[in-house]
Every structure is written in structure tokens, then in C-alpha cells.
N, C-alpha and C positions, 0 to 999 in steps of 0.2 A: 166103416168109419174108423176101427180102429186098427186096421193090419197095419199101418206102420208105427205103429205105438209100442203093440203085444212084444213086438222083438227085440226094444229097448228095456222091455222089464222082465220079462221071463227066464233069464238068466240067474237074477237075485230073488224072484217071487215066484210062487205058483199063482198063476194068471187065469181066469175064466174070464170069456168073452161071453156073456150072454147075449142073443137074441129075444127080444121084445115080441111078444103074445101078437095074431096080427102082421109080421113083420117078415117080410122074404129070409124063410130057411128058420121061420118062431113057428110056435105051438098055433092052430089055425085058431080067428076070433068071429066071434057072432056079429050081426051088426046090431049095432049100440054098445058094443063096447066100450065101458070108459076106462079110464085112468085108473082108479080105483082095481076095477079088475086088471090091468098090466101088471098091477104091484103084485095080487093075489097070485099072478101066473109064475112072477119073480121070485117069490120065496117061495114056491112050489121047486121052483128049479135048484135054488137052495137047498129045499130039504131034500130033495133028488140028488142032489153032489154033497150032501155031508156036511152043509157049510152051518154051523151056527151062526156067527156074528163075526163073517170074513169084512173087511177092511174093500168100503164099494166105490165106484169111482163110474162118475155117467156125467155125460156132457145134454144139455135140454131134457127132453123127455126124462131119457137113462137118468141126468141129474135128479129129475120129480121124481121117478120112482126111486131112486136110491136114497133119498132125503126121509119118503115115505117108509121103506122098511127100514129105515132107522128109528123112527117113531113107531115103530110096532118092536123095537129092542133086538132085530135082527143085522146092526151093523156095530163093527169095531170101532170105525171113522167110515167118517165121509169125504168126499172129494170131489165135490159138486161145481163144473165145468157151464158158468150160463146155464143153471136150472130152468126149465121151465114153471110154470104157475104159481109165480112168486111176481102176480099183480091183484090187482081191484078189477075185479069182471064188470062193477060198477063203472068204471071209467071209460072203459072200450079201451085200455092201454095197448093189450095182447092182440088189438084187430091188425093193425099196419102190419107186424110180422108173420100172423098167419096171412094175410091179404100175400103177401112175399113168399111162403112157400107156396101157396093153391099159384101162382104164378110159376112157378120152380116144376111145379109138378104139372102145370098144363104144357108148360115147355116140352117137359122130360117125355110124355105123351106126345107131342107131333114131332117131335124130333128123331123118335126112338129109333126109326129106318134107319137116319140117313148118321147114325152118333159112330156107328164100326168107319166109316170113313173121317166124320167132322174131325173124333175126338184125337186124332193123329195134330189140330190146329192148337197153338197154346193159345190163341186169342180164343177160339170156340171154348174152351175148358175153362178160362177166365170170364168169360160172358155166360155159363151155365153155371156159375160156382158165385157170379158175383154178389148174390147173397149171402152167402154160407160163406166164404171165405176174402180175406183182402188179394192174398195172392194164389187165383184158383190153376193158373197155368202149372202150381207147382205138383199138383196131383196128376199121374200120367196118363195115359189114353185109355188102356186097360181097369185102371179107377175110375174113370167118369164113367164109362161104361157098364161095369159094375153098379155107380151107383144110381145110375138110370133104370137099371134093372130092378135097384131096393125101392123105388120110386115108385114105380109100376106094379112090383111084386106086392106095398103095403095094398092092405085089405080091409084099414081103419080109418085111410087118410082124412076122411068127411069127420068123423066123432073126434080124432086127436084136435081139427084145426078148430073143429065148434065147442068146443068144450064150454063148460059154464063152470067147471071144477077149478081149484085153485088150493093153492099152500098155507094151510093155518098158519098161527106162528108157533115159533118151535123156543118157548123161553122158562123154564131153563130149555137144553137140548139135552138129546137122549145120548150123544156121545160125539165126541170131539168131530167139531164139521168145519171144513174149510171151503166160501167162494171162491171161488177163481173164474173172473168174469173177463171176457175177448174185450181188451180196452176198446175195438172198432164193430162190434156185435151189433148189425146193424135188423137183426130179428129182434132180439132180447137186448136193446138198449143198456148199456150200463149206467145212463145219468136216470133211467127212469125203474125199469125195472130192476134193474142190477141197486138203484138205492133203496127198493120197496124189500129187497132180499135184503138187506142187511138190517131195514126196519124186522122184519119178522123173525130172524134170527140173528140177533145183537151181540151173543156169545159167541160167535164165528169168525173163525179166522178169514180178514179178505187180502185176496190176493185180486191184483190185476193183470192180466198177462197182454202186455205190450205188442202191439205193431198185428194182432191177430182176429179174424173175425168168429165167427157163430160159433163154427166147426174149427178149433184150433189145431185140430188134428190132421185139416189140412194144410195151413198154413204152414206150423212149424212141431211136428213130432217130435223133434228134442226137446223142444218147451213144456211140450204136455210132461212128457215122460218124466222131465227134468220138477216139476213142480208135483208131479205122484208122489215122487222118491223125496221130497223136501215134507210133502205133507207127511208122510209114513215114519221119517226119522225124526218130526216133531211132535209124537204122539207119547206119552208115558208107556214106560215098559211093563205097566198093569193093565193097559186098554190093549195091550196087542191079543191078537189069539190066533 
């Protein structure tokens, strides 16, 4: 998700890409694993690299769990990309976008033979992506492929998409958090979820990021990159660490 990101920032930062508990090339998960235990596996990995309260950045999931070890006091800031479980489980809000990836991922599944030749078509790439992203053509053959693999490799897919778990609210917050929601985020809606995330953290910086959808990290890697390094240099020079 994020290899064209890392190399826009690790020049000026020291960068860690974690992998999610669960998650092709993560720590392996039980089944019934929730949310909950992602986080537990994440500040594990933290206190595995030394990290006290490094400065996190997660797009959906990575978002909820980054939001969550911020609320246990293990984050500088945050930089929360279309978090995930920032709805009313009440409402069935979060069904239509999980209904869209268990779609994403039945695809990813009969397709997986024939993706070493599809994914060479920028229309195939665009019609496998066209949820997660507006412009999926723009991710290359070698990426799709890849991420057909993370598809198939998850080992949690069924508990991530059924959750029943969800994001308290966070008021005050435990350290400076910014949304930055895909204006075209056609999983995690910005007029619905995207306004239920800033009801529950109302101290938070929102940002929109224009013309992008789920995964912005498809669409446009300088944008992402480009609003890290805004959220980072808007932070007081006593929260850094």
C-alpha cells in the first residue's frame, strides 16, 4: 500500500512500514481476531523498534489502529487517512463498503491465475481498483499483483469485514490528530462516515484530499506524502519525539 509513499519521506524521516497482525508478511492471527488485538500486535511492534510515541500515519484499518494506540498514549500525532470504525454499527453504515471489498476480494480470488497476464491492461487495473481507487490504472502491473497477493495472503478477511467494533470518541484527544479523508472514498464515504469522524473527534484537524479515492496512496503518492509532511510541520515542537 505504501511503497510509493516510503520513498517520498525517508529521506527527511525515519520511516517504519508496519505490517498488520493477520496480514501477508504480519505476525500470524488466530481466527476471531479483532481489532482490538491488531492494536495489541502494533504496539508490540513498537515496543520491538524502540518506538515510544513516534508520530503514526494509517490509512482505513492502519487509520483505526493508529487512532487506537493513540488512545493508549503511544502516539506523537496522528495522521489518520479514511480511518476505519468511525460509524454507528447501529445504522449498518459500514455494510455497503465492507459488501465492496468481500466483492474486491471474491474478484481477487477467481481472477488470481489469469492477474500475471490481465494486470499488463490499464483498464483490468482500473476495474480491480475501482473501489479503492478513482484512478486505479495508475498503480502498475507489478502492484496489482502484488496486491492480489495481500488479498489472498489476509487470514482475517471474514472478522475485519464483520466487525461489530467501532471508535469511541476521542474528546479531548490524547495528541494532536489530523483526518484527511479521500473526497471520492467510495468505502468510507466522506458525507457519512467521514462527518461521523469528525463528530467523534471534533479537535482534529480535517483535511480533504481532492480528486482521490479509499487508498489515496494509489491514486496520487505525492499528495499523501505531501500532506504527512504538512501534518508533521504543523505539530508544536514539544509533541515531536
Amino acid at each position: 500500500m505504501w511503497s510509493n509513499v516510503v520513498p517520498l519521506l525517508d529521506a527527511d524521516y525515519e520511516v517504519f512500514a508496519l505490517t498488520a497482525a493477520g496480514h501477508r508478511g504480519g505476525r500470524p492471527a488466530r481466527p476471531g481476531t479483532t481489532v482490538r488485538d491488531l492494536v495489541d500486535d502494533a504496539e508490540r511492534s513498537l515496543d520491538d523498534l524502540g518506538l515510544e510515541r513516534p508520530h503514526l500515519v494509517g490509512n482505513s484499518l492502519g487509520g483505526w489502529i493508529a487512532l487506537e494506540l493513540a488512545r493508549r498514549g503511544r502516539a506523537a500525532s496522528v495522521c489518520a487517512l479514511s480511518p476505519a470504525g468511525c460509524w454507528d454499527i447501529g445504522t449498518g453504515e459500514h455494510l455497503p463498503g465492507a459488501a465492496k471489498l468481500e466483492k474486491a476480494i471474491t474478484l481477487a480470488l477467481r481472477t488470481r491465475w489469469v492477474m500475471p497476464m490481465a494486470a499488463h491492461l490499464p483498464w483490468v487495473r482500473r476495474l480491480a481498483l475501482r473501489d479503492s481507487a478513482s484512478h486505479g490504472e495508475r498503480v502498475s502491473a507489478a502492484e496489482l499483483k502484488r496486491l492480489v497477493d495481500d488479498l489472498v495472503g489476509c487470514t482475517i478477511r471474514e472478522e475485519m469485514l464483520t466487525t461489530e467494533e467501532y471508535v469511541a470518541p476521542m474528546d479531548p484527544l490524547p495528541c494532536p490528530v489530523t483526518l484527511a479523508w479521500s473526497e471520492l472514498d467510495r468505502i468510507l464515504p466522506m458525507e457519512t462516515i467521514g462527518a461521523r469522524a469528525r463528530v467523534l473527534m471534533p479537535e482534529a484537524t480535517w483535511k480533504v484530499l481532492p480528486g482521490v479515492g479509499h487508498v489515496p496512496m494509489f491514486d496520487d503518492p505525492d499528495l499523501v506524502a505531501a500532506t504527512i509532511r504538512e501534518c508533521l510541520e504543523s505539530i508544536p515542537s514539544n509533541a515531536a519525539e
